[in-house]
C-alpha positions as CSV (number, residue, x, y, z in Angstrom):
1,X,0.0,0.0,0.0
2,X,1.6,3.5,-1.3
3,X,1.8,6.4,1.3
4,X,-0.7,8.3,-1.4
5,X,-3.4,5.3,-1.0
6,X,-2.7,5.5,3.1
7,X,-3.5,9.2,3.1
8,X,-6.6,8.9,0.9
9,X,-8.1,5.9,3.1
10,X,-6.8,8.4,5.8
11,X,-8.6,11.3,4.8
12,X,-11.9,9.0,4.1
13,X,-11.4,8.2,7.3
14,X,-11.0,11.3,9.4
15,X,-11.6,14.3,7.0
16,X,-14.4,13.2,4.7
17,X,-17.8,14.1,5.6
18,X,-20.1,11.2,6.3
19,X,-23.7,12.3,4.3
20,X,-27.3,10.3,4.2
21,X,-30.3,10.1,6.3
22,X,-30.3,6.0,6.5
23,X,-27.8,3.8,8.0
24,X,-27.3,2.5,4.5
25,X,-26.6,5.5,3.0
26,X,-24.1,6.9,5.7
27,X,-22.3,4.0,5.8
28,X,-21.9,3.8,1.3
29,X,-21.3,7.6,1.7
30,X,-18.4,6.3,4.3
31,X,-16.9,3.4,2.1
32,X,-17.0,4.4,-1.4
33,X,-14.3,6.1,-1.7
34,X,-11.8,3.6,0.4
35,X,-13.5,0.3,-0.7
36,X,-10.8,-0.7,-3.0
37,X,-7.8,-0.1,-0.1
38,X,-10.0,-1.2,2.6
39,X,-8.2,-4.3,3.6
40,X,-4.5,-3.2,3.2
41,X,-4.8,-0.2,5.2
42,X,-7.2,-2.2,8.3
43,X,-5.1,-4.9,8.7
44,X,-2.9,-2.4,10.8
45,X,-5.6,-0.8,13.1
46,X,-8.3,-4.0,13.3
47,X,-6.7,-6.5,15.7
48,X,-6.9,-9.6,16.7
49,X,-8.8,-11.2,13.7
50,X,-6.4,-13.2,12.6
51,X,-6.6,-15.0,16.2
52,X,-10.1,-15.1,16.5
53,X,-10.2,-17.6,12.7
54,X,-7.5,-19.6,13.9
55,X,-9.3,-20.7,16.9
56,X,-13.0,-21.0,15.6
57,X,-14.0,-24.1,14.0
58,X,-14.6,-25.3,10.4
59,X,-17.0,-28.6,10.9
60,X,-16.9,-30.6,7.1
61,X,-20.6,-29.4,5.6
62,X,-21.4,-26.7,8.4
63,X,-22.9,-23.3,7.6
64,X,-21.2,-19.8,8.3
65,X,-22.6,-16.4,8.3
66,X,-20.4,-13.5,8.5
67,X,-22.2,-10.4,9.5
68,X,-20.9,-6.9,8.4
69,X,-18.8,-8.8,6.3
70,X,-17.4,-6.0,4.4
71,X,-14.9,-7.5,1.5
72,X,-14.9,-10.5,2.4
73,X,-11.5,-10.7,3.7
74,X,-12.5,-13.1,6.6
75,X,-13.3,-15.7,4.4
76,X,-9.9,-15.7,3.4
77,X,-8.5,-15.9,7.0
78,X,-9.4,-19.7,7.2
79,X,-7.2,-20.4,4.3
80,X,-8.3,-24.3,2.8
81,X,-10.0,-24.6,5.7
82,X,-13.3,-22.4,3.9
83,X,-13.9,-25.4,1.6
84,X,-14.9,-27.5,4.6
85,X,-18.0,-25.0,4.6
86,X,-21.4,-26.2,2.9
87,X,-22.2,-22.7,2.2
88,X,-21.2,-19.6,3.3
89,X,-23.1,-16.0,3.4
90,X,-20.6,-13.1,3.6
91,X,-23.8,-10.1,5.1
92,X,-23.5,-6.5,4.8
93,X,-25.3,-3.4,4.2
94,X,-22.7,-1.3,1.9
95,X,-22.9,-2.1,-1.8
96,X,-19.6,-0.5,-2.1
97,X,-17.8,-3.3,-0.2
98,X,-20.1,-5.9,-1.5
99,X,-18.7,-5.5,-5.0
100,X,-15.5,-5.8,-4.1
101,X,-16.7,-9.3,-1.8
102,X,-18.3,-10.0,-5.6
103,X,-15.2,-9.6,-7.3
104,X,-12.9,-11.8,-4.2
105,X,-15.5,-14.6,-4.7
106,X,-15.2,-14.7,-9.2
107,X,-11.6,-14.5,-8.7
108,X,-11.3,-17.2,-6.1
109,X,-13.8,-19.9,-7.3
110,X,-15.6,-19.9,-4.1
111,X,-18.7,-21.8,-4.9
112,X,-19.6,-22.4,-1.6
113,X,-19.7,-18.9,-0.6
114,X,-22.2,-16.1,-1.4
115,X,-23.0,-12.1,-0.5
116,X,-26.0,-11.2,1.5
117,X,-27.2,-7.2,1.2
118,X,-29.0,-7.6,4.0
119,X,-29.7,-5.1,7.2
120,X,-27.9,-8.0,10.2
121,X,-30.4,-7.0,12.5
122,X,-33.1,-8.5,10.2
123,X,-31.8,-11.4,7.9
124,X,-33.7,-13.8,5.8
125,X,-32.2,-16.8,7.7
126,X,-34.2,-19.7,9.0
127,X,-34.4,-19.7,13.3
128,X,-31.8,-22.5,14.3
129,X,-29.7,-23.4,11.2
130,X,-26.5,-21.7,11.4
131,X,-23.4,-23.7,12.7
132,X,-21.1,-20.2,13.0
133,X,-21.7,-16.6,13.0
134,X,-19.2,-14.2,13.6
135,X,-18.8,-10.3,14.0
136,X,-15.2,-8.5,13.0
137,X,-15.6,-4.6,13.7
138,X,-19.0,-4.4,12.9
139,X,-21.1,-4.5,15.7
140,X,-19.3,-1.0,16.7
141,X,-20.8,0.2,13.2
142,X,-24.6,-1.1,13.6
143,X,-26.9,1.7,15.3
144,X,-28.7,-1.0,16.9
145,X,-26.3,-3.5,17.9
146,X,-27.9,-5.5,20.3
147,X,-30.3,-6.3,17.8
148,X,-28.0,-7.8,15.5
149,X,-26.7,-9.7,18.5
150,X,-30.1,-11.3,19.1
151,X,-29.8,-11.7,15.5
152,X,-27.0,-13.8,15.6
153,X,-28.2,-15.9,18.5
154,X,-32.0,-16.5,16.8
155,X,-30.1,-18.2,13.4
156,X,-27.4,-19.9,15.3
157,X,-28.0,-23.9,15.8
158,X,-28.2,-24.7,19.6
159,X,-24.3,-25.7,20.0
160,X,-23.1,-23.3,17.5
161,X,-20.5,-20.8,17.9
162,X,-19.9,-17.1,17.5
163,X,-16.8,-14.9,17.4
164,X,-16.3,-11.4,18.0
165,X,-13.3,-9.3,17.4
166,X,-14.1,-5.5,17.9
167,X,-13.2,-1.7,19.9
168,X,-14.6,-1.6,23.2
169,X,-14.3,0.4,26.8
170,X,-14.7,-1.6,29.8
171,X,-17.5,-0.7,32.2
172,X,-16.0,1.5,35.4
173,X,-17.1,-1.7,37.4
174,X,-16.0,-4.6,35.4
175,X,-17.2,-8.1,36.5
176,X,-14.7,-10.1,38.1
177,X,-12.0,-11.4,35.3
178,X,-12.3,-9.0,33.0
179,X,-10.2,-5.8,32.4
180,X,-11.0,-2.3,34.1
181,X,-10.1,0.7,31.7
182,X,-9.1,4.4,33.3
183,X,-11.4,7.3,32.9
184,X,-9.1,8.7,30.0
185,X,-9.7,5.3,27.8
186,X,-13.0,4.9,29.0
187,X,-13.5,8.8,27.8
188,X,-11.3,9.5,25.0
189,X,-12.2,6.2,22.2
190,X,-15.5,6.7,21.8
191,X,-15.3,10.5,21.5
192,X,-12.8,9.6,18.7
193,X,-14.4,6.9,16.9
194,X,-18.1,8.7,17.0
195,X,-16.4,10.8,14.3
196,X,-16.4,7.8,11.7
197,X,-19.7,6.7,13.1
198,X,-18.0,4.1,14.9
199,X,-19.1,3.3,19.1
200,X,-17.0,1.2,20.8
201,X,-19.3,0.5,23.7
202,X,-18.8,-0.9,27.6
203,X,-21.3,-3.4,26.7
204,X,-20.2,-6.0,24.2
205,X,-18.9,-8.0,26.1
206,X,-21.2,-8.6,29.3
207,X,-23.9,-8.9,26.3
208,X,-22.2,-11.6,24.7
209,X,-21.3,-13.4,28.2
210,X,-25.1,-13.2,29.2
211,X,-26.3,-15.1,25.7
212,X,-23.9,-17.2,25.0
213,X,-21.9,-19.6,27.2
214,X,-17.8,-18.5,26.9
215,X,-15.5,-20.5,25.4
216,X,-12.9,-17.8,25.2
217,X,-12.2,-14.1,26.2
218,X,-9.0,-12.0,25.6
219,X,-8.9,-8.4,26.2
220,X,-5.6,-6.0,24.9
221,X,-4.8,-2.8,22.8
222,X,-4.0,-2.6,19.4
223,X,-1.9,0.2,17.3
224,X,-3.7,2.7,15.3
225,X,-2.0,3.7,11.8
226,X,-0.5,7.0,12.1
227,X,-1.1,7.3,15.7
228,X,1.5,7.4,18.2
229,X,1.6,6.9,21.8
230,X,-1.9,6.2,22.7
231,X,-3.8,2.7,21.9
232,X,-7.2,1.7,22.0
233,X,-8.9,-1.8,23.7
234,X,-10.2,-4.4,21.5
235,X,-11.2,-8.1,22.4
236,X,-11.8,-11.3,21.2
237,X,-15.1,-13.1,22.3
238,X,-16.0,-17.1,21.2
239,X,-19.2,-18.5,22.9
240,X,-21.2,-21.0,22.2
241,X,-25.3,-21.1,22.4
242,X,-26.7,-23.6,24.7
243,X,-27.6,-27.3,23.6
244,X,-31.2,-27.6,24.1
């Protein structure tokens, strides 16, 4: 990725005004311009997702839905391991990144995998059928996320899995094992991400722990491109929906 490409995802990012009265229009308004350099220049601010693939499972014929899928890009993250999918449904609500999930899919030959425009709070997915769901820096973009939460937990199979990896404050009063954040982290992130529509919130986490059963929590900070000093909290959530 050039330094010109870096500063023009850059100035999408933090400089160009976000227009549109609907969620779907603010967030195609957001990503049209960057869509092509979208994956180069996140891969140094969006942690942790890398982790979260290698540990979630890939059972021969099972279903996956990723929602906010963006590109794509996570279905490349479980390398051969995708063609152990029966089918796969990459969900999102910008076109702009859709196309360019489109063109990853042609260029591939993934014929087990296919694009959803779909609102995630609202999917046409039957109740129960859904082996895997997972969530990478999107629930911080959806208005309503608890909603898409519930989303995830109506079309998951009881036994199946989800994994998160997103931005996030802790509560002042964390429960007991997870991380407590000071007032400047807990006040400075999502004054800074509201600008790019973006709310990392101090209730992902205990949501997630109260629908799902944990399989695995890690909490840490991750580098921002072009920002020194000063890192923001992200974590990795896998849970698992009760059996029966």
């Amino acid at each position: 990725m050039t330094a010109l490409s870096q500063l023009k995802t850059l100035y999408h990012l933090t400089l160009s005004p976000i227009r549109g009265e609907t969620h779907q229009e603010r967030l195609d308004s957001f990503y049209a311009g960057q869509a092509e350099d979208y994956d180069e220049f996140r891969k140094r601010m969006l942690h942790g997702r890398d982790e979260l693939f290698a540990e979630l499972p890939t059972e021969p014929g099972a279903s996956w839905v990723d929602m906010g899928s963006g590109t794509g890009m996570n279905a490349e993250r479980f390398g051969d391991r995708l063609q152990n999918f029966g089918q796969v449904t990459l969900a999102d609500l910008s076109e702009s990144l859709l196309e360019v999930a489109d063109n990853r899919i042609a260029s591939r030959g993934w014929r087990n995998v296919r694009t959803l425009h779909a609102d995630i709070t609202r999917l046409d997915v039957p109740d129960d059928s859904t082996d895997l769901v997972t969530f990478t820096y999107s629930l911080t973009m959806v208005p309503d996320w608890f909603a898409a939460v519930r989303e995830a937990y109506r079309i998951l199979k009881p036994g199946g899995v989800i994994g998160v990896a997103d931005f996030y404050t802790g509560r002042k009063f964390p429960a007991e094992g997870l991380k407590r954040h000071s007032w400047f982290t807990r006040s400075l992130w999502p004054v800074w991400f509201a600008l790019d529509n973006v709310h990392p919130s101090p209730d992902h986490v205990p949501y997630l722990m109260s629908l799902f059963e944990t399989v695995s929590i890690d909490e840490d900070y991750g580098k921002l491109p072009w920002v020194p000093i000063i890192k923001p909290p992200y974590y990795r959530f896998v849970g698992r929906k009760a059996a029966g």
